[in-house]
C-alpha positions in Angstrom: -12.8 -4.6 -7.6 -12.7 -4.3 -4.2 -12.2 -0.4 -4.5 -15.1 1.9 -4.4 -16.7 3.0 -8.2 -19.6 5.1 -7.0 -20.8 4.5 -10.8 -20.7 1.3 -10.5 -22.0 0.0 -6.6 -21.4 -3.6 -7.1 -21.4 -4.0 -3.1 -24.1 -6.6 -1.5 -26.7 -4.9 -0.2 -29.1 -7.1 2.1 -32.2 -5.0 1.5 -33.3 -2.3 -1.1 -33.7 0.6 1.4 -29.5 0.4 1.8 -28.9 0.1 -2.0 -31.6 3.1 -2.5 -29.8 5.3 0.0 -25.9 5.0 -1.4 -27.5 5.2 -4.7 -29.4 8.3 -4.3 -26.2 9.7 -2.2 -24.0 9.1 -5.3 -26.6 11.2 -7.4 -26.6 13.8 -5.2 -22.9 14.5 -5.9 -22.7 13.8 -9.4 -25.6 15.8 -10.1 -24.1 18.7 -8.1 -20.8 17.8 -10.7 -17.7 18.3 -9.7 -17.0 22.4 -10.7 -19.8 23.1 -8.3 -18.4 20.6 -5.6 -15.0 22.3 -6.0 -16.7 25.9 -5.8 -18.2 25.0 -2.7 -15.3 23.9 -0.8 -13.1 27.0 -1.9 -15.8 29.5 -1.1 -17.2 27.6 2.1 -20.9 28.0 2.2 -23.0 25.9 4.3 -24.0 23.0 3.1 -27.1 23.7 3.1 -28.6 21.5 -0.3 -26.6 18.5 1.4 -28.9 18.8 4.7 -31.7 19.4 2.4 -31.0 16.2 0.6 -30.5 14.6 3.9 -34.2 15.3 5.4 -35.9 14.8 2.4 -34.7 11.6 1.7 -34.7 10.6 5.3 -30.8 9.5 5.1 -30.0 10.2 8.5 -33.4 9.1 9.9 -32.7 6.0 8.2 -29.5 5.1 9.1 -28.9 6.9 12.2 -31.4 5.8 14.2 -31.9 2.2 16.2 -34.0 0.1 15.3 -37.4 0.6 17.4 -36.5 4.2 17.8 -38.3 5.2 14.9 -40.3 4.2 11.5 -40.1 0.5 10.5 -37.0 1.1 8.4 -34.6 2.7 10.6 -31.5 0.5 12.1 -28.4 1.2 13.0 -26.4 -1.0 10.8 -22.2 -0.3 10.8 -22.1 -2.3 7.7 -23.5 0.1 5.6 -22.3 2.9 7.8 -19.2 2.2 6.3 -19.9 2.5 2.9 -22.0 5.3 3.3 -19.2 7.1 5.0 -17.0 5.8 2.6 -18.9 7.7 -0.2 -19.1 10.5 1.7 -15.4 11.0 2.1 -15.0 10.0 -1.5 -17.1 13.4 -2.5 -15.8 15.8 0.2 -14.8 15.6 3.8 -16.7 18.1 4.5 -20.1 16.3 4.0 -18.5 13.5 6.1 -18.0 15.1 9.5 -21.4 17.1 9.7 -22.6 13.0 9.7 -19.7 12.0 11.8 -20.5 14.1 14.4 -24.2 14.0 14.3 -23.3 10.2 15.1 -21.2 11.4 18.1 -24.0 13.6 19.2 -26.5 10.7 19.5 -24.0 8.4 21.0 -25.3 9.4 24.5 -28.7 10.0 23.5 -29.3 6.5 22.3 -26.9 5.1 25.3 -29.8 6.4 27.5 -32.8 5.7 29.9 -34.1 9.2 29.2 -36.9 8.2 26.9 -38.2 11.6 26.2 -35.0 12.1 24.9 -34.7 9.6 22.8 -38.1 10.6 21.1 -36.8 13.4 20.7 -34.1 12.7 18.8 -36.0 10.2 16.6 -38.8 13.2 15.3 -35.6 15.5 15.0 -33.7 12.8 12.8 -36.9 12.4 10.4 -36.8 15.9 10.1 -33.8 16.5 8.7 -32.3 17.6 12.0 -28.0 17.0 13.0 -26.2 16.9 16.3 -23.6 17.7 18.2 -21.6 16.0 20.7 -20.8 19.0 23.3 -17.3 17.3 24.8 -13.8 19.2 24.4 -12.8 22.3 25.8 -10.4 25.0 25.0 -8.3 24.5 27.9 -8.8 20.8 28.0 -9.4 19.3 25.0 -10.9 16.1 25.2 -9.5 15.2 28.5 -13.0 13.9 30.2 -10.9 14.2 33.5 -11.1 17.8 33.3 -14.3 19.9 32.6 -15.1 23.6 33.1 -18.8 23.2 32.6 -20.3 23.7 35.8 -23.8 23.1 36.5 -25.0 24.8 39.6 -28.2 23.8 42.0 -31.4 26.3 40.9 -34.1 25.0 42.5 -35.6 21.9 40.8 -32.9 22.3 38.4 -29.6 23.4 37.6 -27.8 26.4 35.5 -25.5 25.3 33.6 -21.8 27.8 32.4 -19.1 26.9 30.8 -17.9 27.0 26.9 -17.0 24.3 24.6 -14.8 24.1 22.0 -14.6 22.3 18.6 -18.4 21.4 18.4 -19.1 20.2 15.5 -22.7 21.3 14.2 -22.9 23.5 17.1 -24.5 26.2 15.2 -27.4 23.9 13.9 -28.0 20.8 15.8 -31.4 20.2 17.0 -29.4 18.6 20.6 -26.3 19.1 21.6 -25.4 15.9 24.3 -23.0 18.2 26.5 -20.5 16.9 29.1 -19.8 18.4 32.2 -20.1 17.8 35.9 -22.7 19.1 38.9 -20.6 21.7 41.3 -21.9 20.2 44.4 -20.7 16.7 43.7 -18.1 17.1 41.4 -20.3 14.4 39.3 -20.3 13.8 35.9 -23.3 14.4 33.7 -24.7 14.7 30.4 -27.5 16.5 29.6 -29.1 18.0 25.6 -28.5 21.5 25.2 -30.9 23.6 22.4 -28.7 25.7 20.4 -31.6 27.7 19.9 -32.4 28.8 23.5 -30.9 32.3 24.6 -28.6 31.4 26.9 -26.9 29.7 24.6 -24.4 31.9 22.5 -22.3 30.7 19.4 -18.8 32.4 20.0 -17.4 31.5 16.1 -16.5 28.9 14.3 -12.9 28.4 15.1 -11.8 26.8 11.5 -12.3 28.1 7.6 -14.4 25.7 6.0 -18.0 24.1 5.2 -18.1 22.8 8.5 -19.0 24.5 11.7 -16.8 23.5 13.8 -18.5 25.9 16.7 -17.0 27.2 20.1 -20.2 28.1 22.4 -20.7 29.1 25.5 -23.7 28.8 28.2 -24.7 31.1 30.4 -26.9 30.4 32.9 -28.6 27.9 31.2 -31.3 25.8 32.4 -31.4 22.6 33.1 -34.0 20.4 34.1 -34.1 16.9 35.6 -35.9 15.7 31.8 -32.5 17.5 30.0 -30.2 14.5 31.7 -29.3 12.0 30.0 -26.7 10.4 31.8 -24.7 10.8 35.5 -21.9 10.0 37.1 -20.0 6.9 36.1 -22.7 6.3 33.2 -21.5 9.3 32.0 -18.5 8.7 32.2 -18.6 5.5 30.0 -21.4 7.3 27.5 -18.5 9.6 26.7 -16.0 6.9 25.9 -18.3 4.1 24.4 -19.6 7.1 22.1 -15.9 7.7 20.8 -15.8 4.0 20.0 -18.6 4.0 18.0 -17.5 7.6 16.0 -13.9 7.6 15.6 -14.2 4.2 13.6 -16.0 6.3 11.0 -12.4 8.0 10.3 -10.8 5.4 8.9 -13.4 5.3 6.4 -13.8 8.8 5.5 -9.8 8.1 4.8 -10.2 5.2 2.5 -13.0 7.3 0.3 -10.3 10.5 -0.4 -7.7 8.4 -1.4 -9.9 6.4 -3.6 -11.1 8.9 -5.2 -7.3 11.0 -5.7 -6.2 7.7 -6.9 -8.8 7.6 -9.7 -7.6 11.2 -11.0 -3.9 10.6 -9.8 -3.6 7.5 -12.4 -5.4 9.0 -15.1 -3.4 12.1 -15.4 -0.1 10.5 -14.6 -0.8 7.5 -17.3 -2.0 10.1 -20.0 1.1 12.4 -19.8 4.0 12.1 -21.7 7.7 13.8 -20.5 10.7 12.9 -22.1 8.9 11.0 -24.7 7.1 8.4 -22.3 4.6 8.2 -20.3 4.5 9.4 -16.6 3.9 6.1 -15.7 6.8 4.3 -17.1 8.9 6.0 -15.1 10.3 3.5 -12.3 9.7 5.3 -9.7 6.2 7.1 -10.5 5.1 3.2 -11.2 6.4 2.4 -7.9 4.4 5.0 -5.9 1.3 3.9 -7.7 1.8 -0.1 -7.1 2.6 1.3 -3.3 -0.3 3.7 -3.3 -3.3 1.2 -4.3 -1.6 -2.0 -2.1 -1.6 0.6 0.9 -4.9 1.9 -0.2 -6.5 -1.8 -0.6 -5.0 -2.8 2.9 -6.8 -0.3 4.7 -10.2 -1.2 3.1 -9.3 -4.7 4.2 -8.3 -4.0 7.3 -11.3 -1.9 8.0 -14.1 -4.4 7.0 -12.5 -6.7 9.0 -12.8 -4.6 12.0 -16.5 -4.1 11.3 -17.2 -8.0 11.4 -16.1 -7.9 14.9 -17.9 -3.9 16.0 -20.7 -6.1 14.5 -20.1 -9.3 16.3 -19.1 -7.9 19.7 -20.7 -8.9 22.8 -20.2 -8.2 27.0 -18.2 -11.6 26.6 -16.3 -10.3 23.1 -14.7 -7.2 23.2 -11.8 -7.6 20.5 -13.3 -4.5 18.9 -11.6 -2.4 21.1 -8.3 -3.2 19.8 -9.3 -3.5 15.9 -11.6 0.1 16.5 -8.7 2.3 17.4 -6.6 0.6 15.2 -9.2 1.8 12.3 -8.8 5.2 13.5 -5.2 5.7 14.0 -3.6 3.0 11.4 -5.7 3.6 8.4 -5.3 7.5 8.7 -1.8 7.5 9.1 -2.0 4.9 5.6 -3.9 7.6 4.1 -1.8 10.6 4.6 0.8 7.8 3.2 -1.5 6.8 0.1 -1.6 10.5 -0.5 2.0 11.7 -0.1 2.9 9.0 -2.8 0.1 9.8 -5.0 1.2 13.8 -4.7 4.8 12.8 -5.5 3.6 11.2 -8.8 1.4 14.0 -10.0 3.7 17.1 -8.3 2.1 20.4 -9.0 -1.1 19.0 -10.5 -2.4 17.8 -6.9 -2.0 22.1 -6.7 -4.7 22.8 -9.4 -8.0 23.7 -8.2 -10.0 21.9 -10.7 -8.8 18.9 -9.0 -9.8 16.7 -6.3 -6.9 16.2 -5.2 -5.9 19.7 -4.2 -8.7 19.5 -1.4 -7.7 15.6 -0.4 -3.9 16.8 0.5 -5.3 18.7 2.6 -8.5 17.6 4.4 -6.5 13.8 5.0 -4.1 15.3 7.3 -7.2 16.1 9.5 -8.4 12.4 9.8 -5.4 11.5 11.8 -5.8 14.1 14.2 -9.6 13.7 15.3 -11.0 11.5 17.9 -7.7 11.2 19.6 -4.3 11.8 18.0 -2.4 8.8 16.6 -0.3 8.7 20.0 -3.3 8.1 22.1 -4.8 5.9 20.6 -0.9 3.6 20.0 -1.1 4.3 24.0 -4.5 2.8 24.0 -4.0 -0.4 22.0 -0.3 -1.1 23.8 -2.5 -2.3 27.3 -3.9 -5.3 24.8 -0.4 -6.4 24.0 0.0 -9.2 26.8 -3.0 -10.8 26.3 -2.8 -10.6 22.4 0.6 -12.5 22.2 0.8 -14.6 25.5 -3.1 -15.4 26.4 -5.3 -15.6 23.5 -8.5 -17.1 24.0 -11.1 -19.1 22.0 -13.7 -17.7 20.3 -15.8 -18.7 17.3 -15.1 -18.1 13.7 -16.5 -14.6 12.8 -17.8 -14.4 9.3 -18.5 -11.7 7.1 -21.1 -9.7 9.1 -23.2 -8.1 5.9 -27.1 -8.9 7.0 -29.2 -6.3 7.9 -29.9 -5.8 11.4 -29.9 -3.4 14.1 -26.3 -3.3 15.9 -27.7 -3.9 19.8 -24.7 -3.9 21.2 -22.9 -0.6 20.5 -25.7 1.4 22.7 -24.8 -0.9 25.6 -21.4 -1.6 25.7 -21.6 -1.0 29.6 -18.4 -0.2 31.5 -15.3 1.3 30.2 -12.7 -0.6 31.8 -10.8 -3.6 32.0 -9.0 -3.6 28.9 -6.5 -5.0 30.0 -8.5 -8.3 30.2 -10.1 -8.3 27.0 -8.8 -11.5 24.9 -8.0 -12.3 21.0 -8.1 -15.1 19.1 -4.2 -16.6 17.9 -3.0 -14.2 15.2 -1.0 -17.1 14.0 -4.1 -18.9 12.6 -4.4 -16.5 10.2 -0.3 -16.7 8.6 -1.6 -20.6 7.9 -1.4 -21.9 4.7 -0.4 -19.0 3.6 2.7 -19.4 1.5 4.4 -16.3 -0.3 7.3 -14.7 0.7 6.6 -11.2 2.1 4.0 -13.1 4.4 6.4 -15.4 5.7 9.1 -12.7 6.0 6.7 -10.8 8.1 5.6 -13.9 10.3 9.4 -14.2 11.0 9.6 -10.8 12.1 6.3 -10.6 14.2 8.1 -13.5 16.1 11.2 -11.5 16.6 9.1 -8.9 18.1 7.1 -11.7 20.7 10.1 -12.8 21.6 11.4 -9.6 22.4 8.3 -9.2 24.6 9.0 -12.3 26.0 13.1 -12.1 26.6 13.1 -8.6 27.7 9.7 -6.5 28.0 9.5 -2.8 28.1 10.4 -1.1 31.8 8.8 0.8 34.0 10.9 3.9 32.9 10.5 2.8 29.0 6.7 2.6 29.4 7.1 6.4 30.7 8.7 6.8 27.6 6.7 8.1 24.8 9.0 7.4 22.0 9.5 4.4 23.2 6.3 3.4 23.6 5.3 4.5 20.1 7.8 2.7 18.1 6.8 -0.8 19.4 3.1 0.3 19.3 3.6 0.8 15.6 5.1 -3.1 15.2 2.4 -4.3 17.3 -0.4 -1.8 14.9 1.5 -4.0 12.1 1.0 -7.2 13.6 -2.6 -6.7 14.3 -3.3 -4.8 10.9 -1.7 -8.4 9.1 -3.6 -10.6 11.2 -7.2 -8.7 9.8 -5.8 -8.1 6.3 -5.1 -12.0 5.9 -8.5 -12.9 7.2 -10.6 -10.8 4.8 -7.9 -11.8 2.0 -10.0 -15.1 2.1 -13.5 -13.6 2.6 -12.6 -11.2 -0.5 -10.5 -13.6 -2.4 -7.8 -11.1 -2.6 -5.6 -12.5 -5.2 -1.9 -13.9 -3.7 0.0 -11.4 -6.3 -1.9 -8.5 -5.0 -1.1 -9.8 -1.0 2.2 -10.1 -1.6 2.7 -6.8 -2.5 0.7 -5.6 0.6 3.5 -7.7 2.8 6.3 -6.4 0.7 5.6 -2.8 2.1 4.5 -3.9 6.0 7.9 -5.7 6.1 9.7 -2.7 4.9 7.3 -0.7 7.3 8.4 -3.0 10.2 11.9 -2.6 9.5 11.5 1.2 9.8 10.0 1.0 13.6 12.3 -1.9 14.5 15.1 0.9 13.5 13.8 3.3 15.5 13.1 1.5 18.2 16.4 -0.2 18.5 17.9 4.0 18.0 15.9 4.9 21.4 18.5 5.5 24.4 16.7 3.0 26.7 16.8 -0.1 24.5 18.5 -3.0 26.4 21.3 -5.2 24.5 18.9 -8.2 24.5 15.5 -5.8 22.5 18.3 -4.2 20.1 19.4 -7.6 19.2 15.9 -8.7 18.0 15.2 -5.0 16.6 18.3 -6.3 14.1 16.3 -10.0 13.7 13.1 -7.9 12.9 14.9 -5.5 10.2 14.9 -7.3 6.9 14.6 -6.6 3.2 11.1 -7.6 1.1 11.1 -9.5 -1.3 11.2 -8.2 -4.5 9.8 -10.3 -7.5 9.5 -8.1 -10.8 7.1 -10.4 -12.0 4.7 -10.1 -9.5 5.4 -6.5 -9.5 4.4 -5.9 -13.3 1.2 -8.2 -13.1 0.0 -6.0 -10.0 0.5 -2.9 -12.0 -1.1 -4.1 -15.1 -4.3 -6.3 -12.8 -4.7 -4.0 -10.3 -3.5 -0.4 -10.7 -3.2 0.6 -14.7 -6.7 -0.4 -14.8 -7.6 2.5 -12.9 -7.1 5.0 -15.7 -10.5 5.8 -17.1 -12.6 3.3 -14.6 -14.0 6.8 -12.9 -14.3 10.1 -13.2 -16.5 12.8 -11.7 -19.4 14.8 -13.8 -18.3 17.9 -14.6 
């Protein structure tokens, strides 16, 4: 089963240290049971016997650290940062982001020259110690173009003012990596700020929950030439290559709350009886259940995928730029649509506060909106779409990237820019030989859509247009969440009932955009007459239908639950 059973890791593990941590993980959670788990996220202490459990067992030392940074066992290894982020989200969001943005924080510490630094951060990590990843602002958000943290000439050094806002881990991090810019230059820099000093003050944390999500403000701080970690254009691209490494981490944190909602979802829908039959013999509960677990099983397809090419990429292969924000933005917005179906099935149980669920309708709708909303990053991935239909390149076969080694690459992914260059293999390859309906219905469409591109390309005043913009960014998301989902079809051996029924609902979810895209005031004769080629019906085949239930979802009910 290719969904997650944290009682039963069946996942390859290339080395026993991996297998050790996700296993101790998972004990730490079920041994904490789920009443406590539940008790803790309603009254919102620190999660403080989570960080304990962390430095003990050296979890974040471990896998948070490159390799040659620290002991002999430490690597940073986005295979099994998935899972373990995964599992994570599975248990709590909460427990999640304090990791998430400890991985942020030492984006620009391991992207640096500053050695001392890095040592640094290496001790902190074997002791138990979390970061923080000092970017947004209250006025500008994440908007690297715009920063209100000044440092000013003192000397040998500078003192730095300014607050930031929605620091993660702010109150606690043993560094903060802090962006802001020298007043006489107007440069950017990085430099590692000590929550602990005086002249740093924690303002508040500006949401109600576990997390500290901090706003803090410097004062004078100082800053000497060993506290830099990165300026001017360096800094720059540390700030940016860092998100590209984090936000991927969303996606996943996405995948583990729906998992585990679907696991109580299905049991107390299938063991309920209304009208004299079960919940789950009702049409339409069964239908948001056969949606739910296709949707859900697409993402984690979609998502491993991306990982074999974070994991293969290279100055020469950048395609993870595309498949990266497309983990972040796509597979979030699947999850808040896993979870609206879910909630629809099990109505005022996802309410209860012995449930799971009552804390996944909520924290998903975060996911979405971190690291870049979903419009920025649909904005992002629409400068690959020339080059992804019209120019594709050659590149070798990327397999399924599971060995353990240290991912080089990510801490020197050099310059931000040129995006617009970067080339993809032929998405088509992967439609070949593949021969069931929904599939070929959705090849048809995706060819609709490059023609349109090709007949009668977006404007100048249409690419000003955000609506515009997003709807086709949506059918190109599709097309480039297909291409990914058919590939690791084969890797998984994803059976062809199972992918149909994926394809019934990205057909139907093409129609949708086509719709809206052909409804926006700007669209030309020639891209409303291919909006009307691209909108088509699924196809439905009951048969397949049933045998999906009955293989893939019914045998959910009772396959997990949490310890009390």
């Amino acid at each position: 089963m290719i969904l997650l059973d944290p009682k039963n890791l069946d996942r390859y593990y290339p080395d026993a240290r991996s297998a050790e941590i996700m296993h101790k993980t998972v004990e730490f959670f079920e041994g904490k049971g789920k009443a406590r788990l539940l008790e803790d996220y309603y009254a919102r202490p620190w999660y403080a016997d989570f960080l304990e459990f962390v430095r003990k067992e050296r979890i974040f030392a471990s896998m948070c650290t490159p390799a040659g940074e620290g002991a002999p066992d430490v690597r940073w290894d986005t295979w099994r940062n998935c899972e373990f982020a995964e599992i994570l989200g599975f248990y709590g969001l909460q427990y999640w982001y304090t990791w998430q943005v400890s991985v942020l924080g030492l984006g620009p510490i391991w992207m640096s020259g500053n050695e001392a630094l890095r040592g640094r951060a290496a001790r902190a990590l074997e002791e138990g110690g979390i970061f923080a990843f000092g970017l947004s602002e209250k006025t500008h958000g994440a908007d690297i173009y715009s920063t209100d943290m000044v440092l000013t000439r003192d000397g040998d050094g500078w003192r730095a003012n300014g607050r930031k806002y929605y620091i993660g881990n702010g109150n606690e991090a043993a560094i903060v990596s802090t962006f802001g810019r020298f007043e006489d230059s107007d440069e950017y820099v990085f430099f590692a700020a000590d929550p602990r000093h005086p002249n740093y003050h924690l303002v508040q944390n500006v949401v109600a929950s576990q997390n500290y999500v901090s706003e803090f403000e410097l004062r004078d701080y100082p800053v000497q030439e060993a506290d830099i970690l990165h300026r001017g254009r360096e800094a720059w691209n540390a700030a940016l290559n860092t998100v590209n490494v984090g936000k991927y981490n969303l996606g996943w944190a996405s995948i583990g709350i729906c998992t585990h909602a679907l696991y109580e979802a299905i049991a107390h829908a299938h063991n309920r009886k209304l009208y004299g039959m079960r919940v789950t013999d009702m049409s339409h509960v069964r239908r948001m259940f056969v949606e739910g677990t296709a949707r859900l099983v697409a993402m984690k397809l979609f998502a491993l995928r991306a990982a074999d090419y974070m994991r293969s990429a290279s100055s020469e292969d950048r395609r993870y730029l595309l498949y990266n924000p497309m983990v972040k933005m796509k597979v979030t917005t699947q999850g808040e649509a896993v979870i609206d179906l879910l909630w629809d099935a099990i109505a005022a149980k996802g309410f209860e506060k012995d449930m799971y669920f009552s804390q996944a309708a909520v924290d998903i709708r975060a996911l979405p909106k971190l690291e870049g909303t979903v419009h920025v990053n649909v904005a992002l991935i629409a400068k690959f779409m020339p080059n992804f239909f019209f120019n594709p390149g050659e590149y070798p076969e990327i397999e399924r990237q599971d060995h353990d080694r240290n991912d080089d690459f990510l801490f020197h992914q050099g310059s931000a820019r040129g995006l617009g260059q970067i080339r993809f293999h032929d998405y088509r390859r992967a439609f070949e030989g593949v021969d069931l309906p929904n599939v070929r219905a959705f090849f048809e469409q995706t060819e609709a859509f490059r023609e349109m591109l090709a007949a009668a390309p977006p404007g100048p005043e249409q690419m000003k247009d955000v609506d515009f913009l997003l709807a086709g960014g949506e059918i190109f998301a599709l097309v480039v969440y297909a291409q990914l989902i058919l590939e690791n079809a084969r890797l998984y051996a994803i059976d062809d009932d199972l992918l149909d029924q994926i394809f019934e609902f990205m057909v139907r979810d093409v129609s949708g955009f086509a719709l809206q895209l052909l409804s926006q005031p700007s669209s030309s004769d020639v891209q409303m007459a291919k909006c009307r080629e691209m909108m088509r019906k699924p196809v439905h085949d009951r048969e397949r239908y049933e045998r999906v239930w009955n293989a893939h979802v019914k045998v959910l009910d009772g396959a997990y639950a949490m310890n009390a």
